[in-house]
C-alpha positions in Angstrom: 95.4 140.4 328.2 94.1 143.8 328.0 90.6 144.5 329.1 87.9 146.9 330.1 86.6 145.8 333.5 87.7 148.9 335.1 85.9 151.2 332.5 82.8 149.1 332.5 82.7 149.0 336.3 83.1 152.5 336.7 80.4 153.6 333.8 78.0 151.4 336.2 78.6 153.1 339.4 79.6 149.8 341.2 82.4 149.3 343.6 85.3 146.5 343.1 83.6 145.3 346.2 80.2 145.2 345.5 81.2 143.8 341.8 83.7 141.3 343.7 80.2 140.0 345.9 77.7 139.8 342.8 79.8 137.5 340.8 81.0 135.6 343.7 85.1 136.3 343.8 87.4 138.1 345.8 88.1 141.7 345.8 91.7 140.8 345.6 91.0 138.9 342.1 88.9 141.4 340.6 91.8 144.2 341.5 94.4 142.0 339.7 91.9 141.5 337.0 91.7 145.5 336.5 95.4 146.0 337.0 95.7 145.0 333.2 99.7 145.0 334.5 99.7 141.6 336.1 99.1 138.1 333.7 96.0 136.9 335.5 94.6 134.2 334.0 90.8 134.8 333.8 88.8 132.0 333.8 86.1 131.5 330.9 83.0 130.9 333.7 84.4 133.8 335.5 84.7 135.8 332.3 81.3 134.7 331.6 80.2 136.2 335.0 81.6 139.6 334.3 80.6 139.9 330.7 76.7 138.9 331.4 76.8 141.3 334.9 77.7 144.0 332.5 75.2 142.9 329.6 77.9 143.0 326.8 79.4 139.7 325.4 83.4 138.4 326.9 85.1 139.9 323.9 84.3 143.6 324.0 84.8 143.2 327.3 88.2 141.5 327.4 90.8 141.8 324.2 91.0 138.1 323.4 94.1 138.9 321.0 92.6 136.1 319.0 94.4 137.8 315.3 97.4 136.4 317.1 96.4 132.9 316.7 
């Protein structure tokens, strides 16, 4: 699943740290989250977090790839 943490993180000014401690997961999640290489499963309340820290809603954030389906 492609998405655009990275970009939205960086457009914020916020570090993968400091984004890692305001949602509440690790550092090490949120960096395989942004690798877009890996298939991490993202959770939907975790998903949730991100998307509402950011102000946008979960699927301009993450490509849900729902045409697929």
């Amino acid at each position: 699943m492609h998405n655009r943490l990275a970009e939205f993180r960086h457009l914020a000014g916020i570090s993968q740290e400091n984004l890692a401690t305001v949602t509440g997961v690790s550092v090490a999640y949120i960096r395989k989250i942004e690798s877009n290489k890996s298939k991490t499963n993202v959770t939907i309340n975790i998903a949730y977090k991100l998307a509402k820290y950011f102000n946008t809603d979960i699927e301009t954030l993450f490509d849900l790839d729902l045409d697929k389906y």
